[in-house]
C-alpha positions as a Markdown table, in Angstrom:
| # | Residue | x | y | z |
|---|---|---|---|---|
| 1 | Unk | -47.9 | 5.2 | 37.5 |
| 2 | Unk | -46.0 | 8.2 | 36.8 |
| 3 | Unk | -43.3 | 6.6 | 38.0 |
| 4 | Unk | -43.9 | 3.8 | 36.1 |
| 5 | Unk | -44.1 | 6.0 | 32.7 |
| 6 | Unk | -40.7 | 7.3 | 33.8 |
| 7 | Unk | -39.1 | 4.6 | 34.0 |
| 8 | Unk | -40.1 | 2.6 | 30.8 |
| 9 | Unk | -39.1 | 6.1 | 29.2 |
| 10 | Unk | -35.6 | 5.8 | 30.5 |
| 11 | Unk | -35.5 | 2.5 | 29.3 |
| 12 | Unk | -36.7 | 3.8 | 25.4 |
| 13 | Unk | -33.9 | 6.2 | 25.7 |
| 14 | Unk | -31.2 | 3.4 | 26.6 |
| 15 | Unk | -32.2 | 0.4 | 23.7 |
| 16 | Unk | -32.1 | 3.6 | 20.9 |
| 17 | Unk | -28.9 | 4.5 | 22.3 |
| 18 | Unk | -27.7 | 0.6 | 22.0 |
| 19 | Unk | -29.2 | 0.1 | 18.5 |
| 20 | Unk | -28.0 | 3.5 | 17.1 |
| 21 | Unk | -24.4 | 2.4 | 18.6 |
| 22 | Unk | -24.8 | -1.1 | 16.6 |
| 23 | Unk | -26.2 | 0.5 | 13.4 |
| 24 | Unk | -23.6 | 3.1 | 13.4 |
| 25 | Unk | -20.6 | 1.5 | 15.3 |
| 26 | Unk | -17.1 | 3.2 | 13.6 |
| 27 | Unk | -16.1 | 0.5 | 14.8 |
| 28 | Unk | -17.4 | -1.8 | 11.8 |
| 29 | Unk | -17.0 | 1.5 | 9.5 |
| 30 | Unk | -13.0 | 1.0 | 10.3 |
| 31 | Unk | -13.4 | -2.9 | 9.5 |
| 32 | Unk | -15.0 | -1.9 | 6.3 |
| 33 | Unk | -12.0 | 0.6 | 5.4 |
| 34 | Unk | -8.8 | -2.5 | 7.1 |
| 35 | Unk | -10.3 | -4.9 | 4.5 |
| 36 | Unk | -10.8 | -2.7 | 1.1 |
| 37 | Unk | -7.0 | -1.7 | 2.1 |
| 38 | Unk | -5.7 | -5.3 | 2.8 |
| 39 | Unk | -7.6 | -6.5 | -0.6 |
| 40 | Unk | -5.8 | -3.4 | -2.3 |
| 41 | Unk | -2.5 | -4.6 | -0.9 |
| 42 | Unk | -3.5 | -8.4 | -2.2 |
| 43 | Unk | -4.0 | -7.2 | -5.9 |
| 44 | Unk | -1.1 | -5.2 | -5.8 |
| 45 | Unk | 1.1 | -8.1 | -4.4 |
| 46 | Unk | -0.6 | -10.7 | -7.1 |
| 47 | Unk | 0.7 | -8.0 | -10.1 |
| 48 | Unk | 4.2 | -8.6 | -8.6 |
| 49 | Unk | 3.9 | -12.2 | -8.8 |
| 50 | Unk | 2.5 | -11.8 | -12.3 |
| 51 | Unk | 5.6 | -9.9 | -13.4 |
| 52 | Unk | 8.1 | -11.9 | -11.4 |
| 53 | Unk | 7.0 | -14.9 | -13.6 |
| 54 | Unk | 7.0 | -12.9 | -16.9 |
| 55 | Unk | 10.6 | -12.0 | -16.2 |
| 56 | Unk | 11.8 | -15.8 | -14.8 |
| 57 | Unk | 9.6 | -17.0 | -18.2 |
| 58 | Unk | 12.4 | -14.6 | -19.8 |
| 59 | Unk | 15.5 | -16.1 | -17.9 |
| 60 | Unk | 14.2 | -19.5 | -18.5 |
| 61 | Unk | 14.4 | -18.9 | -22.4 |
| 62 | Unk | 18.2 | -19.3 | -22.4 |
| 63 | Unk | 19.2 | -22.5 | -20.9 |
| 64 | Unk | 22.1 | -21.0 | -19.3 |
| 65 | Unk | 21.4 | -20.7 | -15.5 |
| 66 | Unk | 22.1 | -16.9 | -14.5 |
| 67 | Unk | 22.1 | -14.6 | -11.0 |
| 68 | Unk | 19.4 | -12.6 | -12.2 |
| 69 | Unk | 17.2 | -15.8 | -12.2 |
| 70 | Unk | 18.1 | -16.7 | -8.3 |
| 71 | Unk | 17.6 | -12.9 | -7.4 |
| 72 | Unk | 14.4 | -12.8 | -8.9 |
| 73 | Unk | 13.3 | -15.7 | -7.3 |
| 74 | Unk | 13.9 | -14.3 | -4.5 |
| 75 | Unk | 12.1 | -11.8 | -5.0 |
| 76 | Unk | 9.0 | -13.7 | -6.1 |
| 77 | Unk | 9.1 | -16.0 | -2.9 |
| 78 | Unk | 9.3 | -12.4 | -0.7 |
| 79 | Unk | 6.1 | -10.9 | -2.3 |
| 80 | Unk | 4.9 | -14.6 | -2.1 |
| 81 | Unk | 5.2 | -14.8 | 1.8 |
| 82 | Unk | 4.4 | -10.9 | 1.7 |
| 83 | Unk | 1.1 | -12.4 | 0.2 |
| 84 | Unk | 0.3 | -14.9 | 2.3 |
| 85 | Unk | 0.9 | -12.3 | 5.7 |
| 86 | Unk | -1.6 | -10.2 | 3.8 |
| 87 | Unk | -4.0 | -12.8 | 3.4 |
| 88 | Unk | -3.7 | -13.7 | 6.8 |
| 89 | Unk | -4.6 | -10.6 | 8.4 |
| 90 | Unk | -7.6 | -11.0 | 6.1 |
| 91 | Unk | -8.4 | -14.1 | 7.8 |
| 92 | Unk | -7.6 | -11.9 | 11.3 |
| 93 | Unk | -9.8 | -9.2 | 10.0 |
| 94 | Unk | -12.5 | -11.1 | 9.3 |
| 95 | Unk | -12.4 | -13.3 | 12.2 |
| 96 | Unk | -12.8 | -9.9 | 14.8 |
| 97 | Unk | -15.4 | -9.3 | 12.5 |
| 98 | Unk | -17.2 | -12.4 | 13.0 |
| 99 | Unk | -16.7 | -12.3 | 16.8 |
| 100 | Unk | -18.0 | -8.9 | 16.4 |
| 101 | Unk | -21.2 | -10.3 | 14.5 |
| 102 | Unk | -21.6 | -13.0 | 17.0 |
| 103 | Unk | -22.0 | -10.4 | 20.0 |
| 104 | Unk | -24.4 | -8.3 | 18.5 |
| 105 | Unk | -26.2 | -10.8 | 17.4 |
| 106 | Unk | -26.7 | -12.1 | 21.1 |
| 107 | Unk | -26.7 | -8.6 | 22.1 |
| 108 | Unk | -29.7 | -7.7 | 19.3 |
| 109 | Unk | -31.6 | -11.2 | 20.6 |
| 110 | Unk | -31.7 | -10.2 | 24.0 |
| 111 | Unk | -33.1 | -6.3 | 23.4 |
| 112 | Unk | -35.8 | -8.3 | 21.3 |
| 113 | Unk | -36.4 | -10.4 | 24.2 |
| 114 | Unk | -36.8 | -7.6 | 26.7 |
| 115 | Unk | -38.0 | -5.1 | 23.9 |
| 116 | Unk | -41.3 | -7.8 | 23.6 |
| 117 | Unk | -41.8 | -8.6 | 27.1 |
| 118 | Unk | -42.3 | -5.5 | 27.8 |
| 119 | Unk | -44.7 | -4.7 | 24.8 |
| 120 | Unk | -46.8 | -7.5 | 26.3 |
| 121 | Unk | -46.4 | -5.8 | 29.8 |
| 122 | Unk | -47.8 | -2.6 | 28.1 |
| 123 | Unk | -51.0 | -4.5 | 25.8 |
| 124 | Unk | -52.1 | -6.0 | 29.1 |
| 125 | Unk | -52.2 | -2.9 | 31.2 |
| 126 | Unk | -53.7 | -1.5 | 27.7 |
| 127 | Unk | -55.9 | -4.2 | 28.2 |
| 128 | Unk | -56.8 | -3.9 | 31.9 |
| 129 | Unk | -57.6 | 0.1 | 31.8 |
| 130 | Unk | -59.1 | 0.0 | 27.9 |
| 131 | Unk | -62.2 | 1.3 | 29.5 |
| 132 | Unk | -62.4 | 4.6 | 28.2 |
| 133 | Unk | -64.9 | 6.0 | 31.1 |
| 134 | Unk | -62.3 | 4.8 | 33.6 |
| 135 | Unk | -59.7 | 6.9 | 31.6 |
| 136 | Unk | -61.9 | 10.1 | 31.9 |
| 137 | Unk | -62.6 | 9.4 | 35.6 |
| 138 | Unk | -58.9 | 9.0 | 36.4 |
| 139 | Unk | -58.5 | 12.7 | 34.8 |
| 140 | Unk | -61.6 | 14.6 | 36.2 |
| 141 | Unk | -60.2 | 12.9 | 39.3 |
| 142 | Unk | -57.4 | 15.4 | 39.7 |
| 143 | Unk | -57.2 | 17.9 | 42.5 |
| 144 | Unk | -56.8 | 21.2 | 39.4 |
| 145 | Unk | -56.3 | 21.5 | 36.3 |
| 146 | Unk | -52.0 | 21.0 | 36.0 |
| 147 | Unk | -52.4 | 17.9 | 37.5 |
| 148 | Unk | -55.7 | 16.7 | 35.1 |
| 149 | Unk | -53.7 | 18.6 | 32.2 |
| 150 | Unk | -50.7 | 16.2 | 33.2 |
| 151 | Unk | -52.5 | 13.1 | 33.1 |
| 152 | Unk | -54.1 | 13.6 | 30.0 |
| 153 | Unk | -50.1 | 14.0 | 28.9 |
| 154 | Unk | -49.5 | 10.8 | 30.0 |
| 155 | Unk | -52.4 | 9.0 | 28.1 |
| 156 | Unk | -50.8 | 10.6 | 25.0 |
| 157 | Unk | -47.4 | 9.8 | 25.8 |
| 158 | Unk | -47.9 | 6.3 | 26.7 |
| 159 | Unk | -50.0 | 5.9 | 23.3 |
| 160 | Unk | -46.9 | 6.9 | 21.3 |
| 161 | Unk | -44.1 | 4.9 | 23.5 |
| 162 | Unk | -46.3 | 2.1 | 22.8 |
| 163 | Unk | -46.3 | 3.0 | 19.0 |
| 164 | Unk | -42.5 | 3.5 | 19.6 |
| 165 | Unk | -41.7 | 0.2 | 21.1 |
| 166 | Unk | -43.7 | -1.7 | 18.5 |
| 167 | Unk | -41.2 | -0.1 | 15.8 |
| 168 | Unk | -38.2 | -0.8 | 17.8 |
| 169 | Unk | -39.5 | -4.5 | 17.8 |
| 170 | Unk | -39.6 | -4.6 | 14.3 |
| 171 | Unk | -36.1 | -2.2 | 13.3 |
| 172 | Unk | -34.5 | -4.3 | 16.2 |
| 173 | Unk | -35.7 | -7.8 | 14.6 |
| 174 | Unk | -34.5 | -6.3 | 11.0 |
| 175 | Unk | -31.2 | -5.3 | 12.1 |
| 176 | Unk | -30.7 | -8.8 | 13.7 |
| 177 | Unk | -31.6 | -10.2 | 10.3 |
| 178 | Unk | -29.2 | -8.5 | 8.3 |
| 179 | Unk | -26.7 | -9.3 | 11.0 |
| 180 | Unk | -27.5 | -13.0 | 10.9 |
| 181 | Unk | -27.0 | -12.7 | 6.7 |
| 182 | Unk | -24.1 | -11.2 | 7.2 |
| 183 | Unk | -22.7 | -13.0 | 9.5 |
| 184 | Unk | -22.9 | -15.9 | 7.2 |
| 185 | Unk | -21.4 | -13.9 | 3.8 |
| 186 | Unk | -18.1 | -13.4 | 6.2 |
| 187 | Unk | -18.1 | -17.2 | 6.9 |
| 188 | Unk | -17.8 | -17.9 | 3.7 |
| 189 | Unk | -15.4 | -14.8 | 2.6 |
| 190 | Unk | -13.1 | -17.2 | 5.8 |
| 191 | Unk | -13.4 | -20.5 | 3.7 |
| 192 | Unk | -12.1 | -18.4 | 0.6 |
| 193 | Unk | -9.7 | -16.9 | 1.8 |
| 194 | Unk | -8.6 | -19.7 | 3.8 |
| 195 | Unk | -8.5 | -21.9 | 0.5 |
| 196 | Unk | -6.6 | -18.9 | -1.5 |
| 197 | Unk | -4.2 | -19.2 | 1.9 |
| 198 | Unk | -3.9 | -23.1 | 1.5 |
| 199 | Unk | -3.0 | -22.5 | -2.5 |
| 200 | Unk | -0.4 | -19.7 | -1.9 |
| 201 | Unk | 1.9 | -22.1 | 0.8 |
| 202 | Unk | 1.9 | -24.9 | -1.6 |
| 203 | Unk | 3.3 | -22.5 | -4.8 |
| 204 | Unk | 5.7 | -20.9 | -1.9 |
| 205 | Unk | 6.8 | -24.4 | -1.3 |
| 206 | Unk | 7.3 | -25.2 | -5.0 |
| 207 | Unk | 9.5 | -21.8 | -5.1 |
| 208 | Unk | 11.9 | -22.8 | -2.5 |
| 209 | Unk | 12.6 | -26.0 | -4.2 |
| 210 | Unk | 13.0 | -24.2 | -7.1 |
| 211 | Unk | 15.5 | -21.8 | -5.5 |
| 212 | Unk | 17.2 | -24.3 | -3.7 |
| 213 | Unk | 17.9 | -26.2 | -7.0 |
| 214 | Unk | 19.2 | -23.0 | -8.9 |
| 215 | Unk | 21.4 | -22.0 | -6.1 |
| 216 | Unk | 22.7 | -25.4 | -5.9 |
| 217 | Unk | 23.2 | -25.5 | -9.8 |
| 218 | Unk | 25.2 | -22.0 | -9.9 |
| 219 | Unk | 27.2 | -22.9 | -6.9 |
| 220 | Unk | 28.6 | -25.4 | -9.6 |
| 221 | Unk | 29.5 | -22.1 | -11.7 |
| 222 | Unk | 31.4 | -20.1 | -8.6 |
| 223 | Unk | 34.6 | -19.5 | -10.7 |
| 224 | Unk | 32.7 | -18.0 | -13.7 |
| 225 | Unk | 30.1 | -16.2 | -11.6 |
| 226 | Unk | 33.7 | -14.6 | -9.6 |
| 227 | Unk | 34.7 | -13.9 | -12.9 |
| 228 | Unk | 31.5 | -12.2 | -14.1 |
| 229 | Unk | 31.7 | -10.0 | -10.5 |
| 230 | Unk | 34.9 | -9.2 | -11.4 |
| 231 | Unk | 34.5 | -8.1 | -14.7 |
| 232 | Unk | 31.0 | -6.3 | -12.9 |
| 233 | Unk | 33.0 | -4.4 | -10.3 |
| 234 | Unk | 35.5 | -2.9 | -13.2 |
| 235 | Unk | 32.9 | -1.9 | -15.3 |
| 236 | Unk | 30.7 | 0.2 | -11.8 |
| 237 | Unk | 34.5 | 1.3 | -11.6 |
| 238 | Unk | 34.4 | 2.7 | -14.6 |
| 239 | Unk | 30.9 | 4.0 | -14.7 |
| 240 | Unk | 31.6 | 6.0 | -11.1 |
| 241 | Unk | 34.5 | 7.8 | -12.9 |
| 242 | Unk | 32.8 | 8.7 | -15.7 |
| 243 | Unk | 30.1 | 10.5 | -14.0 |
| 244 | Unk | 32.1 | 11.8 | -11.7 |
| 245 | Unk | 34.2 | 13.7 | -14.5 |
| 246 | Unk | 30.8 | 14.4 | -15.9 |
| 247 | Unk | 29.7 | 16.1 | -12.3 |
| 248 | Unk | 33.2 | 17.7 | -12.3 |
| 249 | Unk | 33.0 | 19.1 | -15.6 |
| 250 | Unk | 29.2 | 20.5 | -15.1 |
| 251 | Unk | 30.5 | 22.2 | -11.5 |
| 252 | Unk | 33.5 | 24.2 | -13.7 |
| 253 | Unk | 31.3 | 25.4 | -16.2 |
| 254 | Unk | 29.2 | 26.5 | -13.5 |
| 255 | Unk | 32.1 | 27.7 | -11.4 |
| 256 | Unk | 33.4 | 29.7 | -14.6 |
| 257 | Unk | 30.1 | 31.0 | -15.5 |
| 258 | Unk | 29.9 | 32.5 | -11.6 |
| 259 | Unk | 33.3 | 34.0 | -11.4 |
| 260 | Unk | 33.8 | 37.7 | -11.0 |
| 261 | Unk | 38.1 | 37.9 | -10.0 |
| 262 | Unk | 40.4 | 36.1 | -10.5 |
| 263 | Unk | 40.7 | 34.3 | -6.8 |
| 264 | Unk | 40.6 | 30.6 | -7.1 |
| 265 | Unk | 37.1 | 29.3 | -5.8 |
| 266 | Unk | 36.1 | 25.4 | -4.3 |
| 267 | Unk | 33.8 | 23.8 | -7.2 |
| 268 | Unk | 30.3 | 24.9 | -5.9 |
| 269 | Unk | 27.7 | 24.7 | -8.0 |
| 270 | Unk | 25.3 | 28.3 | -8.8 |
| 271 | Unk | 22.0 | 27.6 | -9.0 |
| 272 | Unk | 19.7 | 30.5 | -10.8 |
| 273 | Unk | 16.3 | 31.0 | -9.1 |
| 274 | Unk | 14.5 | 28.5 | -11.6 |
| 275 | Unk | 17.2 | 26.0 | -10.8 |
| 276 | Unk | 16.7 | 26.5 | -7.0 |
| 277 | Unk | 13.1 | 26.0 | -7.5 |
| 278 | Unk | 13.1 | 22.9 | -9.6 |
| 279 | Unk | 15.5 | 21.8 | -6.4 |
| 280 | Unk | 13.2 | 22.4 | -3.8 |
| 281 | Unk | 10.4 | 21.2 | -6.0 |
| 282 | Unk | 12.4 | 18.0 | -6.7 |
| 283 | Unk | 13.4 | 17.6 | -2.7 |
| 284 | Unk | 9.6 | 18.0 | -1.8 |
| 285 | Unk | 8.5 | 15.2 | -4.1 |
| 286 | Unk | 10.9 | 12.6 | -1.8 |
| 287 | Unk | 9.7 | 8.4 | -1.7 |
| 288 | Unk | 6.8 | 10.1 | -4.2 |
| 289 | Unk | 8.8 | 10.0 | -7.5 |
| 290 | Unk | 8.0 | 7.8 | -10.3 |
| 291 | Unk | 10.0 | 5.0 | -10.9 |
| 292 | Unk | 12.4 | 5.2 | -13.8 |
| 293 | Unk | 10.8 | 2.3 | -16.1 |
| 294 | Unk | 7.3 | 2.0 | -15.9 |
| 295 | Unk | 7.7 | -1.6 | -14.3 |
| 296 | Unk | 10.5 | -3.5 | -12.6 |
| 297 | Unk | 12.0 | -5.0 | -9.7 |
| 298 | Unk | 14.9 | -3.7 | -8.1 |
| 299 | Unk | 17.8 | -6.6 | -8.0 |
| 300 | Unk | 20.3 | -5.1 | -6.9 |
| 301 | Unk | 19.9 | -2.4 | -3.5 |
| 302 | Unk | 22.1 | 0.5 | -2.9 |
| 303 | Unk | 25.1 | 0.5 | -0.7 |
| 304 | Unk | 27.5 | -2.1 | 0.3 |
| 305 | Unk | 25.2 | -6.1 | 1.1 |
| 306 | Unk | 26.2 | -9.8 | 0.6 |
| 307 | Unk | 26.4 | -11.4 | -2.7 |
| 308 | Unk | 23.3 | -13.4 | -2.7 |
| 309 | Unk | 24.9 | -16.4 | -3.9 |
| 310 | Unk | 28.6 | -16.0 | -2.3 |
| 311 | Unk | 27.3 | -14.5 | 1.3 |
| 312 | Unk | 31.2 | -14.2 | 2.5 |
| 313 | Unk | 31.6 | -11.7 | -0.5 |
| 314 | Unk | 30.4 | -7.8 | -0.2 |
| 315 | Unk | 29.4 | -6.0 | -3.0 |
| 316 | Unk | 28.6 | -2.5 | -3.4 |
| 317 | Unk | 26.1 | -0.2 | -5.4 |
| 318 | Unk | 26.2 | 3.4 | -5.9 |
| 319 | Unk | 22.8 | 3.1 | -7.2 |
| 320 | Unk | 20.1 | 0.9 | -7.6 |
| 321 | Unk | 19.7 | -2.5 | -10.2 |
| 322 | Unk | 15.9 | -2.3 | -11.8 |
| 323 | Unk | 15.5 | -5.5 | -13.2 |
| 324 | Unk | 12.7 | -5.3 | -16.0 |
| 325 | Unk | 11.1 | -6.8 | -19.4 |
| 326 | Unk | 12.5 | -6.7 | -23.0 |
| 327 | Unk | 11.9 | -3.6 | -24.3 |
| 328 | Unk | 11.2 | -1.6 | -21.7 |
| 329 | Unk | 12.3 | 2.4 | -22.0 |
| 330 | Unk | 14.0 | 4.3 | -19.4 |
| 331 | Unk | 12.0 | 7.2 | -18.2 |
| 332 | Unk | 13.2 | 10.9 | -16.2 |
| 333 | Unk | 11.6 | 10.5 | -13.4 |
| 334 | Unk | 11.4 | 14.3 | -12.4 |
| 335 | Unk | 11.8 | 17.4 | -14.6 |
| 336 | Unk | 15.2 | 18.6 | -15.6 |
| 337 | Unk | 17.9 | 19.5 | -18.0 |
| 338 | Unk | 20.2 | 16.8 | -19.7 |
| 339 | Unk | 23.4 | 17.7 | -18.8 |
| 340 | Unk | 25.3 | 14.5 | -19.9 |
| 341 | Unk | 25.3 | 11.5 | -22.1 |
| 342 | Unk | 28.2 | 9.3 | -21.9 |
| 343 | Unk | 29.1 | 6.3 | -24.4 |
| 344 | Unk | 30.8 | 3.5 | -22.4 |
| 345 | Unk | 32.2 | 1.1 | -24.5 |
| 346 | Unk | 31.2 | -2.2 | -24.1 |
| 347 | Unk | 28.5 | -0.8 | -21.5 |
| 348 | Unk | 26.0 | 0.9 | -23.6 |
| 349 | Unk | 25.6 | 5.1 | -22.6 |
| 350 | Unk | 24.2 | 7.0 | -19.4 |
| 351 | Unk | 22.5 | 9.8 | -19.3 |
| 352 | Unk | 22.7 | 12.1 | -16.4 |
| 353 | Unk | 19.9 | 15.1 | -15.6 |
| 354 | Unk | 19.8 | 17.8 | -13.3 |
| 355 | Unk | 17.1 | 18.9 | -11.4 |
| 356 | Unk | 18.5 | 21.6 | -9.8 |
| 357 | Unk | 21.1 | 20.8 | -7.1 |
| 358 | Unk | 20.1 | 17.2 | -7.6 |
| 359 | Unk | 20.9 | 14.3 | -10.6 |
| 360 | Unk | 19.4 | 11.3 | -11.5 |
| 361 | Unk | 21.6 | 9.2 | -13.7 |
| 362 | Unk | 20.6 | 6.0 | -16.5 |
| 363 | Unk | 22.8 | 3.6 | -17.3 |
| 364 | Unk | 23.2 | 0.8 | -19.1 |
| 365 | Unk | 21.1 | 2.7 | -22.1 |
| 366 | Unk | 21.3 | 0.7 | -25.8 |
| 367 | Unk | 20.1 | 3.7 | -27.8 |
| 368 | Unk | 19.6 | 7.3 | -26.0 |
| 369 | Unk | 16.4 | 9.9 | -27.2 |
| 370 | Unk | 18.0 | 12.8 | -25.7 |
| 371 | Unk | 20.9 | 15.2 | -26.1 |
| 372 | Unk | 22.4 | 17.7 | -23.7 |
| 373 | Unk | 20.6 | 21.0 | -22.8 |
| 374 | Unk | 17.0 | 19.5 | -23.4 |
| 375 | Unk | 14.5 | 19.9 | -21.0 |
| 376 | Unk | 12.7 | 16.9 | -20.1 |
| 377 | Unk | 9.5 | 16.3 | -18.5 |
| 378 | Unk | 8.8 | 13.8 | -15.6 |
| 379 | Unk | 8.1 | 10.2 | -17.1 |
| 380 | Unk | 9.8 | 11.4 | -20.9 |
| 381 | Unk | 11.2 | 8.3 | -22.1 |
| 382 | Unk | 15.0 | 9.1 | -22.4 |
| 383 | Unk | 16.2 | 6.0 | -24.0 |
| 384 | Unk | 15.9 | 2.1 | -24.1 |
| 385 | Unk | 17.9 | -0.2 | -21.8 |
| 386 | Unk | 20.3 | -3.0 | -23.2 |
| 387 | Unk | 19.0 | -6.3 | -23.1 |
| 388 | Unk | 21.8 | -8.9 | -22.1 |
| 389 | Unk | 21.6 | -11.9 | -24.2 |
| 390 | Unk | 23.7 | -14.0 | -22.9 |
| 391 | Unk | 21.7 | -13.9 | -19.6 |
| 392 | Unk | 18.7 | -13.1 | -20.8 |
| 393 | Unk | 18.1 | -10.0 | -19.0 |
| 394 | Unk | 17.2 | -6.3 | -18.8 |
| 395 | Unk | 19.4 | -3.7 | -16.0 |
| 396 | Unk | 18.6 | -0.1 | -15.5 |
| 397 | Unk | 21.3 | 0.8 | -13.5 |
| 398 | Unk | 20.0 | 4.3 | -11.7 |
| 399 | Unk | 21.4 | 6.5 | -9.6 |
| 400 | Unk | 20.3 | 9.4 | -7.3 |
| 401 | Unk | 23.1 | 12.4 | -6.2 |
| 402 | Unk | 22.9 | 15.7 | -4.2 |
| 403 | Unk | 25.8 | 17.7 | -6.0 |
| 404 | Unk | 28.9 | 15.2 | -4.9 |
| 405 | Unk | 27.0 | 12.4 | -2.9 |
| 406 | Unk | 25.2 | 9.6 | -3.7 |
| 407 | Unk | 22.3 | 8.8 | -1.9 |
| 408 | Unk | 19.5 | 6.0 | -2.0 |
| 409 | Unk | 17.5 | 5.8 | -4.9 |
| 410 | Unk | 15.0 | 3.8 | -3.1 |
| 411 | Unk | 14.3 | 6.6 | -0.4 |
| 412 | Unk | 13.3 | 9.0 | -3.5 |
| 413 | Unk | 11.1 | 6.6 | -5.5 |
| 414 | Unk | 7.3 | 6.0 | -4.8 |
| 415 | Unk | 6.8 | 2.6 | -2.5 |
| 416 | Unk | 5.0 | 0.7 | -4.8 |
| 417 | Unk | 4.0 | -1.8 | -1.8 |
């Protein structure tokens, strides 16, 4: 019998191990934490789209088919298909999930099974030995008083596994339950999404036609748009000298201000200790600052890439190409000094702050807020950005340098993906 007790005990010790590991399974925690992510990621791509359409709405206003329009299409049919991956490792998600429902809920069924078979195993010996002179027999029976002292143990112990197994039946049957229930709330998060999957293909299909048709519109236009990227290329021509004679100019002064003989020095810029702070402070904040408008897309990436519409044809940024909405200010995005602000005629003005060995540069500015030697704050509106009628479209042009190279914007700026 003791062996018996044993046994049964071992058995107790297993099926609360087994329920506290489907109660508590990280497992499911980790499920929990993949889908509030992955629904983040949703609403953040479904913003995008929003302001994708706001800015085509804006293109669509003139008549005149532009580049801006096909890029931004582009754009919108990339977070579109971005969209639909995210909503498909939803589905993915949930599907584990519902597999994972599906074996604990034949896992829970058969501890019930067992769980009551072997209450009923335990009410019938209950049954069989309920005489309570029997009981005291089976105790005086023992050869001294550890082994009566013992037995009495066991009545007492049994008595409360039997208490024990009656709760397990019942936590065991609520847990299955809740699975069950939730098991069915999952199936229909699957049709949802499943549905929201179905809509989001059909508007993606709708894009591409719509692409299709505006590239095969402007392909009609090819002298004039070679024309416009002529006239484009000048005018980044132009803008690269500027600052460059703006960078040159701000190294002299430093140069001069650092002198102490007359032997001629290579242009090096002197930082003081604030400025070699607000360096390091400006190099630790790398892919976490803020963008320079408070929203865009970027249209243009830096470095040399194929013309979207003309793929034979390479052009090549310095900087980056925010396209954004009407009105829309640009903004420092770290703290720093204004060391520059250029008029370009016919181009509008740039502004150029340095934040320490480092400069972040705004072009394509209608009217500037700033002047030279004032300190600006991260996010301090510096000026507000041309708006092209002709192609119905707002450009930041912005820029990222390290003393005398150019590097890309995009690896500084916070990912808003």
């Amino acid at each position: 019998m003791s062996k018996l007790f044993t046994m049964r005990k071992n058995s107790l010790l297993i099926l609360i191990l087994v329920c506290g590991f489907v109660l508590q399974n990280p497992v499911a925690s980790f499920a929990q934490k993949t889908k509030k992510e992955l629904e983040n990621k949703k609403k953040q791509l479904q913003k995008e789209i929003e302001y994708t359409n706001q800015l085509l709405d804006e293109t669509k206003k003139n008549k005149k088919l532009s580049l801006i329009q096909l890029v931004t299409l582009n754009k919108k049919i990339s977070v579109r298909e971005e969209l639909i991956a995210t909503i498909n490792n939803e589905v993915a998600n949930l599907n584990r999930q519902i597999n994972e429902n599906n074996n604990s809920i034949k896992s829970l069924q058969n501890d019930l099974a067992r769980l009551k078979s072997e209450y009923a195993k335990m009410v019938y010996y209950a049954y069989k030995n309920q005489d309570a002179y029997s009981r005291l027999m089976f105790v005086f029976a023992a050869k001294d008083f550890e082994q009566a002292f013992n037995r009495l143990k066991y009545f007492q112990q049994y008595s409360e596994y039997r208490h024990k197994q009656a709760e397990m039946i019942i936590s065991t049957n609520k847990n299955l339950q809740e699975k069950v229930k939730d098991l069915e709330v999952k199936k229909a998060d699957k049709r949802i999404l499943l549905g929201s999957q179905e809509t989001e293909k059909q508007s993606l299909t709708v894009e591409k036609d719509e692409k299709e048709q505006v590239f095969s519109q402007l392909q009609e236009q090819e002298k004039n748009l070679k024309k416009d990227l002529d006239k484009k290329k000048k005018d980044a021509e132009k803008l690269q000298l500027a600052i460059q004679r703006a960078i040159e100019k701000e190294l002299e002064k430093a140069q001069k201000e650092a002198e102490t003989d007359n032997k001629p020095k290579p242009l090096k810029l002197v930082l003081t200790p604030e400025a070699q702070e607000l360096s390091s402070s400006f190099e630790k904040n790398k892919a976490k600052l803020p963008w320079p408008v408070a929203k865009g897309i970027i249209s243009e990436r830096f470095g040399v890439h194929p013309h979207p519409l003309m793929p034979n044809i390479d052009v090549n940024n310095n900087g980056i190409d925010i396209s954004t909405s009407a009105g829309t200010l640009a903004r420092a995005v770290f703290d720093g000094e204004v060391t520059a602000v250029v008029n370009m005629p016919g181009s509008g003005q740039f502004v150029i702050v340095r934040h320490g060995e480092y400069l972040t540069i705004y072009s394509n500015l209608k009217d500037v807020y700033v002047k030279v030697k004032d300190k600006v704050k991260t996010k301090q509106n510096i000026g507000s950005i041309i708006f092209d009628e002709d192609d119905s479209k707002t450009l930041l042009h912005f820029e990222v340098w390290k003393v005398k190279t150019r590097l890309d914007p995009e690896d500084w700026l916070y990912d808003t993906n």
